[in-house]
C-alpha positions, 0 to 999 in steps of 0.5 A: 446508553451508559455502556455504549459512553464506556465502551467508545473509548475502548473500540476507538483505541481498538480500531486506531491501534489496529491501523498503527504500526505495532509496538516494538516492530522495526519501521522498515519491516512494518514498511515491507508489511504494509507494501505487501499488503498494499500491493496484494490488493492492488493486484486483487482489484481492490482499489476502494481498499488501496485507495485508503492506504494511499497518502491523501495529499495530491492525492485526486478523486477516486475515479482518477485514482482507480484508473492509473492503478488499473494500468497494470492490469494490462498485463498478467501478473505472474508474481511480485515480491517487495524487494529493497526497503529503506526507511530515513526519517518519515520517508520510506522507499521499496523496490517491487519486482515483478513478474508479467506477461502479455500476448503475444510475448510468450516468457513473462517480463520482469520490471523492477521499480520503487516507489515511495511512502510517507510515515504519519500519524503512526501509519504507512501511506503509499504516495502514487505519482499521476501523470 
């Protein structure tokens, strides 16, 4: 038991640091990071995980969130790439670019859009717009 007592501490600054933003990395390439990983889920259906990277205020039940993210998955992703990052205080915004296709239009379609992120408690958070 006493081991366990001792080595709380130890895993929690573990596991903690694991979800921070590392020391010494730049704000806006810890932001392109955590937008590339965020969207590699997103686009691997993995919205359990997406929707712990999603900033918790506004923020509504799972059922809701999961289906405005599933929204895209009207379209063939062909490819995304995380574009412009800018970072001003604790507020961050990134272009993403995309690549989709749908039948019947025979070329993929390209769409640029930003979204925004919030920076607290040492993390990135994506913010999602319902409605």
């Amino acid at each position: 038991m006493k081991r366990i007592v001792l080595l709380l501490p130890i895993i929690l600054s573990l596991l903690l640091g694991c979800a921070t933003v590392p020391k010494g990395m730049d704000l806006k390439e810890s932001l392109k990071l955590k937008a590339e990983e965020y969207w590699k889920l997103r686009f691997q259906d993995k919205y359990e995980e997406t929707y712990k990277m999603e900033y918790k205020a506004g923020l509504p039940g799972f059922a809701e969130y999961k289906e405005t993210a599933q929204l895209i998955k009207k379209f063939k992703i062909e490819s995304f790439n995380i574009g412009k990052v800018e970072v001003e205080g604790e507020k961050g915004t990134v272009t993403v670019r995309v690549s989709v296709s749908r039948p019947p239009i025979p070329m993929p379609v390209k769409d640029v859009f930003t979204e925004e992120w919030i920076f607290r408690d040492g993390n990135w958070w994506h913010i999602m717009r319902f409605k």
